[in-house]
PyMOL Python script that loads the backbone (N, CA, C, O; Angstrom):
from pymol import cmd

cmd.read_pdbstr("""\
ATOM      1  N   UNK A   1      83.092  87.338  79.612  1.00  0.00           N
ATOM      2  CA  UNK A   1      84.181  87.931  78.843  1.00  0.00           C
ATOM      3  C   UNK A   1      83.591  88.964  77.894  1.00  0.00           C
ATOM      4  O   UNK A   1      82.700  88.741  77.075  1.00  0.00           O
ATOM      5  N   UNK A   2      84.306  90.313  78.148  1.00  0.00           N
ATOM      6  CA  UNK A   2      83.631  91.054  76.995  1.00  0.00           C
ATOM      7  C   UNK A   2      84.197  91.090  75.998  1.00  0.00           C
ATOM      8  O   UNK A   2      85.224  90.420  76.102  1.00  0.00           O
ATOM      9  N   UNK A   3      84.074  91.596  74.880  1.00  0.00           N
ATOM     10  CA  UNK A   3      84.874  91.533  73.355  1.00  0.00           C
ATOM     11  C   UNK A   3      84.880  93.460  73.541  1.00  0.00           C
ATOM     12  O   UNK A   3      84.144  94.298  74.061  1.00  0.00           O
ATOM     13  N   UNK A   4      85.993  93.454  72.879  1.00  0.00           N
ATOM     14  CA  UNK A   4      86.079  94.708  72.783  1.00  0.00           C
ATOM     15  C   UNK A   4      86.571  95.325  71.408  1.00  0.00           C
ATOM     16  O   UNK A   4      87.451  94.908  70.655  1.00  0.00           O
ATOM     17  N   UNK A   5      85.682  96.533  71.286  1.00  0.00           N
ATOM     18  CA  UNK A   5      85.446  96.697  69.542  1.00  0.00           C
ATOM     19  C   UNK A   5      86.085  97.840  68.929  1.00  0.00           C
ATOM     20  O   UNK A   5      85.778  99.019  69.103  1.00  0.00           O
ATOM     21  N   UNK A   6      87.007  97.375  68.191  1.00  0.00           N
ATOM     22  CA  UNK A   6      87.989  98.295  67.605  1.00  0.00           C
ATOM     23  C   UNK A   6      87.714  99.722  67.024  1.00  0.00           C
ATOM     24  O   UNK A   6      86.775  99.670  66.229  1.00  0.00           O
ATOM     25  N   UNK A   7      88.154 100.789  67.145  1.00  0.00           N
ATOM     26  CA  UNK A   7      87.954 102.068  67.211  1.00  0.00           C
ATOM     27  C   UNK A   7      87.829 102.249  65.693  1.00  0.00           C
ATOM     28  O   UNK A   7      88.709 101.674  65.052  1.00  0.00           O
ATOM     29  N   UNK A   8      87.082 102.806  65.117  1.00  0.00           N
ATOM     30  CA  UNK A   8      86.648 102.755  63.840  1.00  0.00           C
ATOM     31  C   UNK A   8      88.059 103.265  63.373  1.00  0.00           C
ATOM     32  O   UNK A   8      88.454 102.739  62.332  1.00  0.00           O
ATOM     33  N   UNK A   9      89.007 104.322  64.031  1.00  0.00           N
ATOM     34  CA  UNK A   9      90.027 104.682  62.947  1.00  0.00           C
ATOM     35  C   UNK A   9      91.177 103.613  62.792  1.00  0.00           C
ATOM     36  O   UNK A   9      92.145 103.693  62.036  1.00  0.00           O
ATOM     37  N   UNK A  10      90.845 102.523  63.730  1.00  0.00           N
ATOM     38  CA  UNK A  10      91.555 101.340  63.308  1.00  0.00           C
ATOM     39  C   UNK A  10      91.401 100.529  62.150  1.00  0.00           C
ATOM     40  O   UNK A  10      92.340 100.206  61.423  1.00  0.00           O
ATOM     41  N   UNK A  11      90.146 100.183  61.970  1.00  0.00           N
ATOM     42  CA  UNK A  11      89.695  99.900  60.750  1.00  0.00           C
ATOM     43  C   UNK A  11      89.900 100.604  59.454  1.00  0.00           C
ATOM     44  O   UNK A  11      90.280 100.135  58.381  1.00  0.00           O
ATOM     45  N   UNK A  12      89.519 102.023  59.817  1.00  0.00           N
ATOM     46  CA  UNK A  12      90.579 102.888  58.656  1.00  0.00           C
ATOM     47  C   UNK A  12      91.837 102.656  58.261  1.00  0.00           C
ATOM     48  O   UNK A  12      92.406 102.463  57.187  1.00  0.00           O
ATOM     49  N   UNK A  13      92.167 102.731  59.515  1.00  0.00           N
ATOM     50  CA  UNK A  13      94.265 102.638  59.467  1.00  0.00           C
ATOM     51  C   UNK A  13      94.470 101.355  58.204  1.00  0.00           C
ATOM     52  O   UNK A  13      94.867 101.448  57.042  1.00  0.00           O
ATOM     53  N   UNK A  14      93.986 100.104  59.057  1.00  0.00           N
ATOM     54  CA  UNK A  14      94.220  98.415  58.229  1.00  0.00           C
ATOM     55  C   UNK A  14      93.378  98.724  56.717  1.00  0.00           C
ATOM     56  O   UNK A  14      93.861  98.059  55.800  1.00  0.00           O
ATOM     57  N   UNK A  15      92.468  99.416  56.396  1.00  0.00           N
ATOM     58  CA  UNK A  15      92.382  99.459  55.106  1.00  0.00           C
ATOM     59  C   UNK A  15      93.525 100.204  54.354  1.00  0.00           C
ATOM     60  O   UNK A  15      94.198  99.634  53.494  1.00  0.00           O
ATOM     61  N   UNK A  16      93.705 101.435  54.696  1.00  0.00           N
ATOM     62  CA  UNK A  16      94.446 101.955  53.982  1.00  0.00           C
ATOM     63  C   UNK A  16      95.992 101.639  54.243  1.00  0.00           C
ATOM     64  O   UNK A  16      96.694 102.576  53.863  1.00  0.00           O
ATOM     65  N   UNK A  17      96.610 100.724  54.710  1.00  0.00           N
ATOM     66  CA  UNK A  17      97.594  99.945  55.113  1.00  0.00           C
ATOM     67  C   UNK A  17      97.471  98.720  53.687  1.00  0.00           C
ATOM     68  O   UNK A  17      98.358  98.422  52.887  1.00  0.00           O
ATOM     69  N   UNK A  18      96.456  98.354  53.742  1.00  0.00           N
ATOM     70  CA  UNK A  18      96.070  97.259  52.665  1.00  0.00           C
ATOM     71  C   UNK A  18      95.782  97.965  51.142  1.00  0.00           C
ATOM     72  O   UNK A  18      95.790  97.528  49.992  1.00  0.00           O
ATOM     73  N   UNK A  19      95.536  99.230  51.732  1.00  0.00           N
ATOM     74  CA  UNK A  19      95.850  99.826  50.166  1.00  0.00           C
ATOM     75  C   UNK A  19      97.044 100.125  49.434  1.00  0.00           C
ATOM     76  O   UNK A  19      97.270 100.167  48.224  1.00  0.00           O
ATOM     77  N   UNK A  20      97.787 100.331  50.490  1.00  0.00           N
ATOM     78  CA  UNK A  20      99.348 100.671  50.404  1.00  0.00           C
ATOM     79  C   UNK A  20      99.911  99.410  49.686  1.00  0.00           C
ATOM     80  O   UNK A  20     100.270  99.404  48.508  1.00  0.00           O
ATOM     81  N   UNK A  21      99.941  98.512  50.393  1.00  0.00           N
ATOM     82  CA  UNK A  21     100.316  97.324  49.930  1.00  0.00           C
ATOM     83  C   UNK A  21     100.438  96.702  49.172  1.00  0.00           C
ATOM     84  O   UNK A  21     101.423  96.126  48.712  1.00  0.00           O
ATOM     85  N   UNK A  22      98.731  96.744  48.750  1.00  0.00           N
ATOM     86  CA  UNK A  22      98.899  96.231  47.178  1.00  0.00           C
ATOM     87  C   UNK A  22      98.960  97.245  45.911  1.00  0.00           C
ATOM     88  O   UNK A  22      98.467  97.090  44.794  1.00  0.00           O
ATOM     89  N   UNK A  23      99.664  98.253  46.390  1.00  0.00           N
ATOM     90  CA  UNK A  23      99.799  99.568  45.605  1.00  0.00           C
ATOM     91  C   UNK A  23      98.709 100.180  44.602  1.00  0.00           C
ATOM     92  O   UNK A  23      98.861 100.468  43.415  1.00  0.00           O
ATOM     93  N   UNK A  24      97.501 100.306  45.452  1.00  0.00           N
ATOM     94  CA  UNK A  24      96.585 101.227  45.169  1.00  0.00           C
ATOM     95  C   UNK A  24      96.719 102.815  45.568  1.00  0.00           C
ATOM     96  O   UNK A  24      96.222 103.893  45.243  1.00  0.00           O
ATOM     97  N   UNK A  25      97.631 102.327  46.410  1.00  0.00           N
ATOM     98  CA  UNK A  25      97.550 104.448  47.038  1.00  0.00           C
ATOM     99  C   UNK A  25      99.106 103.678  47.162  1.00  0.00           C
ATOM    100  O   UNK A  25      99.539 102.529  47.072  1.00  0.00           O
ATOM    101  N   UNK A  26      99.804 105.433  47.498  1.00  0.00           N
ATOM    102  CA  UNK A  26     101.686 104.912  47.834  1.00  0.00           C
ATOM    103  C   UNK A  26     101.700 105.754  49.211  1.00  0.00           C
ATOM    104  O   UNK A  26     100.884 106.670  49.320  1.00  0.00           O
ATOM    105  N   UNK A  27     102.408 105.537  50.045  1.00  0.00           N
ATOM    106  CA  UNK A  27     102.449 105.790  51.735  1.00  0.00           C
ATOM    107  C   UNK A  27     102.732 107.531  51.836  1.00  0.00           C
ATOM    108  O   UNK A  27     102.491 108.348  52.724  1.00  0.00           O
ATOM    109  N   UNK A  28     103.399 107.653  50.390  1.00  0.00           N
ATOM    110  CA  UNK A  28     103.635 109.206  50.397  1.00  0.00           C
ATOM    111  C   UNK A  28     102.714 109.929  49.753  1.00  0.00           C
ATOM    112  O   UNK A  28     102.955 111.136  49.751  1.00  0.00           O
ATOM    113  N   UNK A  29     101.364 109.462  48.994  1.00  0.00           N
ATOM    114  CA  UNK A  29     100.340 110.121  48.747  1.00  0.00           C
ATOM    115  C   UNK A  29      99.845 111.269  49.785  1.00  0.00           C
ATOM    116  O   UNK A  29     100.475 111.274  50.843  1.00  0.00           O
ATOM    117  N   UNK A  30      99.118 111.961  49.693  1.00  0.00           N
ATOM    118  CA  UNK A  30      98.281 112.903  50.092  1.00  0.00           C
ATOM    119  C   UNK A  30      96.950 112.445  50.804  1.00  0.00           C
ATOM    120  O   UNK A  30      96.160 112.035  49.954  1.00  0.00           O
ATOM    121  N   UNK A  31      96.536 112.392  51.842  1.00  0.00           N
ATOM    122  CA  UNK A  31      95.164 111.886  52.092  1.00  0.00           C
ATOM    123  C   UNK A  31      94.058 111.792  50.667  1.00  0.00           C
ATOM    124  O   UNK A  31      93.405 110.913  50.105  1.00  0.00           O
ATOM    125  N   UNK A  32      94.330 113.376  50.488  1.00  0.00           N
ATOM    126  CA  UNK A  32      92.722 113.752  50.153  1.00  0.00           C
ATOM    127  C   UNK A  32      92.698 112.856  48.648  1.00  0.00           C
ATOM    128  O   UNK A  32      91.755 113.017  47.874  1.00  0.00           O
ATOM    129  N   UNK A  33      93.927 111.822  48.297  1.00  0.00           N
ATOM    130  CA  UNK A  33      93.442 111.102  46.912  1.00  0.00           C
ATOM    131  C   UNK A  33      92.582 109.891  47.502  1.00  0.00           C
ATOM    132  O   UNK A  33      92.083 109.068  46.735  1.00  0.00           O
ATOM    133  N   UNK A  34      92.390 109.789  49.173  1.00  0.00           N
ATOM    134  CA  UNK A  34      91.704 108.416  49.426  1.00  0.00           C
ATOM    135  C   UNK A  34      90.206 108.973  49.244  1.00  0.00           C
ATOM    136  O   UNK A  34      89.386 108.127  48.886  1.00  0.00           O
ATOM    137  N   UNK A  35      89.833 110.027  49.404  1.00  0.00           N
ATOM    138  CA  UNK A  35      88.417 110.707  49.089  1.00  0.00           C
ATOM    139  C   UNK A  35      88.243 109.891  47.476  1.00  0.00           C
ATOM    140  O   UNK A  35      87.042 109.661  47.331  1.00  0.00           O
ATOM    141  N   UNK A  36      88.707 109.603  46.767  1.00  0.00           N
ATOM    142  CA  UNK A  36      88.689 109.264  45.264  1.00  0.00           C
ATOM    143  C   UNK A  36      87.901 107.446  45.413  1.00  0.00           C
ATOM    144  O   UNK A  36      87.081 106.753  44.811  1.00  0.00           O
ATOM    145  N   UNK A  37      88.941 107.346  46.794  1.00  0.00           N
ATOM    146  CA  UNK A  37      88.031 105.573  47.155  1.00  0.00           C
ATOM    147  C   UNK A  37      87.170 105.300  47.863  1.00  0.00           C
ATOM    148  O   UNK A  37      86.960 104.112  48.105  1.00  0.00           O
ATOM    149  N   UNK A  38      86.306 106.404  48.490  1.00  0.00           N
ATOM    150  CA  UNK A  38      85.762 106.523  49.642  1.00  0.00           C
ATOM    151  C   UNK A  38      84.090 106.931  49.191  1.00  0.00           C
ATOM    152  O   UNK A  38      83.118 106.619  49.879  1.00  0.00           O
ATOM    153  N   UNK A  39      84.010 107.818  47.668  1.00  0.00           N
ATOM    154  CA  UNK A  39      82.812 107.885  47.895  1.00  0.00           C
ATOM    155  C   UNK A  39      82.266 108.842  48.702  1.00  0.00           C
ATOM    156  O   UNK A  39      82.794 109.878  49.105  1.00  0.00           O
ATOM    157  N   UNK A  40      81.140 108.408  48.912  1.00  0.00           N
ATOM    158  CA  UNK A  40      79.903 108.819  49.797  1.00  0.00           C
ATOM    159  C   UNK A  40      80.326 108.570  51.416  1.00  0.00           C
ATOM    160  O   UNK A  40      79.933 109.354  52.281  1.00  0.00           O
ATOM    161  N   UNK A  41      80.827 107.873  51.607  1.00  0.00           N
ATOM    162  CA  UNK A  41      81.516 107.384  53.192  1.00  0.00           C
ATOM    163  C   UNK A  41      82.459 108.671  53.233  1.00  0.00           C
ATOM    164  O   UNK A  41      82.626 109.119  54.367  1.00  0.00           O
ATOM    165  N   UNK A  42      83.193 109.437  52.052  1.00  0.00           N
ATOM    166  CA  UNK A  42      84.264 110.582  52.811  1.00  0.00           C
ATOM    167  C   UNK A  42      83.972 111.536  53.319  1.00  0.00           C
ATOM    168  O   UNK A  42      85.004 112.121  53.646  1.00  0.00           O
ATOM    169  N   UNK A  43      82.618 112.385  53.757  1.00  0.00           N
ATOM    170  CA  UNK A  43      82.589 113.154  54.562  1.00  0.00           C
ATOM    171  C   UNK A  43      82.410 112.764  55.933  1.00  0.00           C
ATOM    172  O   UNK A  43      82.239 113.544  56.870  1.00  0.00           O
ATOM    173  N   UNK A  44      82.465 111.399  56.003  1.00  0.00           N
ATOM    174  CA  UNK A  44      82.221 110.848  57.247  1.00  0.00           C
ATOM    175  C   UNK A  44      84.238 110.645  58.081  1.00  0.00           C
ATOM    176  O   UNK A  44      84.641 110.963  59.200  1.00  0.00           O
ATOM    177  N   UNK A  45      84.909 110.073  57.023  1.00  0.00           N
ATOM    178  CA  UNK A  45      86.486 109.666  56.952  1.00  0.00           C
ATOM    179  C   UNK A  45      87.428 111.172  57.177  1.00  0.00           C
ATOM    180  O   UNK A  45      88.498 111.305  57.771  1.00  0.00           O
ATOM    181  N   UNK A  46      86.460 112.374  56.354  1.00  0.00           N
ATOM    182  CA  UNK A  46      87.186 113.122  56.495  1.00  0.00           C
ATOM    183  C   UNK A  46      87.223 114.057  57.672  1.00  0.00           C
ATOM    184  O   UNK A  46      88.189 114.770  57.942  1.00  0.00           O
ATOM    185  N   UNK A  47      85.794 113.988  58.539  1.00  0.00           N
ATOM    186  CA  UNK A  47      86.156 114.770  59.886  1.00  0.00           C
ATOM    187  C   UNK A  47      86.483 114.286  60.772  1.00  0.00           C
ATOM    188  O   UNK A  47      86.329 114.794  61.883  1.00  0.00           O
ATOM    189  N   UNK A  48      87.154 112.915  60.535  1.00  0.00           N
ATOM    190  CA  UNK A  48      87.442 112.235  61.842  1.00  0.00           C
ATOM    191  C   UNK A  48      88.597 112.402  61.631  1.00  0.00           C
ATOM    192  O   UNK A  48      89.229 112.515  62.680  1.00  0.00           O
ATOM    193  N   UNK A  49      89.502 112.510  60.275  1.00  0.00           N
ATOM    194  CA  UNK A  49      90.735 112.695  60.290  1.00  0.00           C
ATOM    195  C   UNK A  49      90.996 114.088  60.812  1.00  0.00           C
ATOM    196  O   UNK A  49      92.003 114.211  61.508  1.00  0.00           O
ATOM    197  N   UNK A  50      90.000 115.521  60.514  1.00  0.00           N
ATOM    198  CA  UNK A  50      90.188 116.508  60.859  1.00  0.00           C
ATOM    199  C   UNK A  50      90.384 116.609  62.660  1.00  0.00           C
ATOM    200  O   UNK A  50      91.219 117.236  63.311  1.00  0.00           O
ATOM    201  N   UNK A  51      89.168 115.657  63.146  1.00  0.00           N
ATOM    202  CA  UNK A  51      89.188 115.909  64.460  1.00  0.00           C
ATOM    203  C   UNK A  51      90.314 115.359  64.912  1.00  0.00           C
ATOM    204  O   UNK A  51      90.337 115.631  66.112  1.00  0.00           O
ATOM    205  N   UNK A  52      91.550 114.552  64.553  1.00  0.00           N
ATOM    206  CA  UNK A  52      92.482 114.011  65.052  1.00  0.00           C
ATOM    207  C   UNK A  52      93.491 115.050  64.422  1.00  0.00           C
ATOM    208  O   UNK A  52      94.700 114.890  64.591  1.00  0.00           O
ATOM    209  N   UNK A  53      93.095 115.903  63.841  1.00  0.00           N
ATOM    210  CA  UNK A  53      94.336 116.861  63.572  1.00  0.00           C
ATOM    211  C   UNK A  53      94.863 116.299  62.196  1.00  0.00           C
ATOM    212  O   UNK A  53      96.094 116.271  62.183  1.00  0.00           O
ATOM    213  N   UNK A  54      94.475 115.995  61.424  1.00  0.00           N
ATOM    214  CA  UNK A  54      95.476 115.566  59.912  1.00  0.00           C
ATOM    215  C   UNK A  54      94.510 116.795  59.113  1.00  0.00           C
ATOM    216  O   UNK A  54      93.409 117.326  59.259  1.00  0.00           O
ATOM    217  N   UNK A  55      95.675 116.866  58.191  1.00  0.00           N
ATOM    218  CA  UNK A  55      95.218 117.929  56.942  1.00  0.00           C
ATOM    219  C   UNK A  55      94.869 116.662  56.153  1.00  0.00           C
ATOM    220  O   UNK A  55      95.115 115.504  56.491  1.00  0.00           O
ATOM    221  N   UNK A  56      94.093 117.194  54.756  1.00  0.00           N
ATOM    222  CA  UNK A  56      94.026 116.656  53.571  1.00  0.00           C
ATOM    223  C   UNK A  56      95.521 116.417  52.789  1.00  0.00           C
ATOM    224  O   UNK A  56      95.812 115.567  51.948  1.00  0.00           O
ATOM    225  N   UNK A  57      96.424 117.579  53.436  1.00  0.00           N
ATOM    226  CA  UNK A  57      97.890 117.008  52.514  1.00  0.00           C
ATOM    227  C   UNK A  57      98.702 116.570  53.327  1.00  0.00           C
ATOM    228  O   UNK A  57      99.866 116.859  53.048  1.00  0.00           O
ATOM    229  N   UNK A  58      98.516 115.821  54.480  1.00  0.00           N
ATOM    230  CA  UNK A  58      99.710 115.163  54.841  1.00  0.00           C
ATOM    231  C   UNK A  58      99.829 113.632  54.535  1.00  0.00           C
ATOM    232  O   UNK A  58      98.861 112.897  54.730  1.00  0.00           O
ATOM    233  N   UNK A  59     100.689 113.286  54.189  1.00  0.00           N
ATOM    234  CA  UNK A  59     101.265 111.806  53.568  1.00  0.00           C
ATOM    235  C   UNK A  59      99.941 110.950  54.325  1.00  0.00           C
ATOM    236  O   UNK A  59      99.412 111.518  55.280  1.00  0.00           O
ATOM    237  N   UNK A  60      99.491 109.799  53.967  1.00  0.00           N
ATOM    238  CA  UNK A  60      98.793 108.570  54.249  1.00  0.00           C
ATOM    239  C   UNK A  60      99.584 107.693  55.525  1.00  0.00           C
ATOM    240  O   UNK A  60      99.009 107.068  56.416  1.00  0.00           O
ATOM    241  N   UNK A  61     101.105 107.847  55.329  1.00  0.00           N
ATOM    242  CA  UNK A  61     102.074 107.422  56.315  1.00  0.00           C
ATOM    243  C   UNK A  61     101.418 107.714  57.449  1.00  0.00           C
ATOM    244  O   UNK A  61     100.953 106.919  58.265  1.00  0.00           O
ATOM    245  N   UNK A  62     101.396 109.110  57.473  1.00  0.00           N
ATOM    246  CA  UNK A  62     101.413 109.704  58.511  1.00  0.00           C
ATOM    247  C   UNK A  62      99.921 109.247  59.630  1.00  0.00           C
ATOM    248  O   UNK A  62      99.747 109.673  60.772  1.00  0.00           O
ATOM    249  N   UNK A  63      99.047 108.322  58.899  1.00  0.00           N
ATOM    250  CA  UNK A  63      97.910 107.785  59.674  1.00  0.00           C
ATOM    251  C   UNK A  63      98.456 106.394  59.739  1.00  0.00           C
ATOM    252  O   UNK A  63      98.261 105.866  60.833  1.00  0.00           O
ATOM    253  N   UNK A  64      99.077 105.670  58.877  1.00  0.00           N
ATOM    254  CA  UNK A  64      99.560 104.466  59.298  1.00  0.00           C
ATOM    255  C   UNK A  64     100.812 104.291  60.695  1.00  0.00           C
ATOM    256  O   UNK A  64     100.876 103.268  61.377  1.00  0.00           O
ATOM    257  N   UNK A  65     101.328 104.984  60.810  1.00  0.00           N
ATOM    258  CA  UNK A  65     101.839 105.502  62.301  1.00  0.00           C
ATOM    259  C   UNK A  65     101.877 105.424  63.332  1.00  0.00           C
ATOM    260  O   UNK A  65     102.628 105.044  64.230  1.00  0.00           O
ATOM    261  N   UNK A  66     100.310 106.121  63.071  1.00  0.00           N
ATOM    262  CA  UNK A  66      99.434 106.351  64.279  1.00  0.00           C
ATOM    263  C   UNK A  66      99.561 104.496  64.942  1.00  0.00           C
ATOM    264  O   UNK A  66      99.647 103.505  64.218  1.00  0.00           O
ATOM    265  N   UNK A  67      99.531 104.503  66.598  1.00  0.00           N
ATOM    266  CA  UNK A  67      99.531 103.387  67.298  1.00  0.00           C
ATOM    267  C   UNK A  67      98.435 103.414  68.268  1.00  0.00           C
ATOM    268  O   UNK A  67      98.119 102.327  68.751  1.00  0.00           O
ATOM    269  N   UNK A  68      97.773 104.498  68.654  1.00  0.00           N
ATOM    270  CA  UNK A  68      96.509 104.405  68.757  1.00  0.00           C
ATOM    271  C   UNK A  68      95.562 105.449  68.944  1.00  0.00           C
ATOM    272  O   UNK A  68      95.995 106.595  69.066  1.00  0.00           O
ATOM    273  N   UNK A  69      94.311 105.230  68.985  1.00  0.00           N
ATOM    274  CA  UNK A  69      93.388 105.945  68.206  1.00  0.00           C
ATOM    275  C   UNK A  69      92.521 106.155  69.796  1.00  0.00           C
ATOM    276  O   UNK A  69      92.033 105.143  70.299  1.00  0.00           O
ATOM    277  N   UNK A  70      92.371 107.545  70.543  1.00  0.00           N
ATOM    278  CA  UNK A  70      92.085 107.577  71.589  1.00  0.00           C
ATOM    279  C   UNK A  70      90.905 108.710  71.516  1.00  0.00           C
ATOM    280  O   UNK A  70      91.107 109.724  70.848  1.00  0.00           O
ATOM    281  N   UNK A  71      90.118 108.591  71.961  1.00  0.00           N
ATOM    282  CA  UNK A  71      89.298 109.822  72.114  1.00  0.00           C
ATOM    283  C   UNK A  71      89.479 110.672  72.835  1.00  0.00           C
ATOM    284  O   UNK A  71      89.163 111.858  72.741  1.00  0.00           O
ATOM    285  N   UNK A  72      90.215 109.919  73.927  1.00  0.00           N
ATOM    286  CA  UNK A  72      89.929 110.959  75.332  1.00  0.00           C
ATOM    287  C   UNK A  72      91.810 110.936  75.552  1.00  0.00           C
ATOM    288  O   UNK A  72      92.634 110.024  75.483  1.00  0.00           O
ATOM    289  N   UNK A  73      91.921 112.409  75.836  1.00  0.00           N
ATOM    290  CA  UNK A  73      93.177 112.426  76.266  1.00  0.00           C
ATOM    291  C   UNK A  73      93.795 112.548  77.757  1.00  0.00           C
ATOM    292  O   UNK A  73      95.014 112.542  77.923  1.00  0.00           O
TER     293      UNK A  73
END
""", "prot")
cmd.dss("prot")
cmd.show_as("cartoon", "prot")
cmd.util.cbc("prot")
cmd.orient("prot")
């Protein structure tokens, strides 16, 4: 049986889902205020959001949404 290992922007998604939640960020924020929680890890967070096509100003929603996270189209 193999295990199969969740696409890192999944792990993104469920954090910032869990940020939402417990109202650290609000769903209509702006990405680029998660750079504020991210540190040293956001130039890593932020070209993966680029390579999937998100700006820095579109809502946080708009990655919680997302249903899946594909490389290959």
């Amino acid at each position: 049986m193999t295990k199969q290992v969740a696409h890192p922007m999944v792990k993104f998604q469920r954090k910032l889902a869990s940020l939402v939640e417990s109202k650290v960020l609000s769903s209509k924020d702006s990405i680029y205020k998660v750079a504020l929680l991210y540190g040293n890890e956001w130039a890593y967070w932020k070209k993966e959001l680029m390579d999937f096509g998100f700006s820095l100003q579109d809502p946080i929603e708009d990655i919680l949404i997302v249903e899946a996270w594909d490389d290959e189209e």
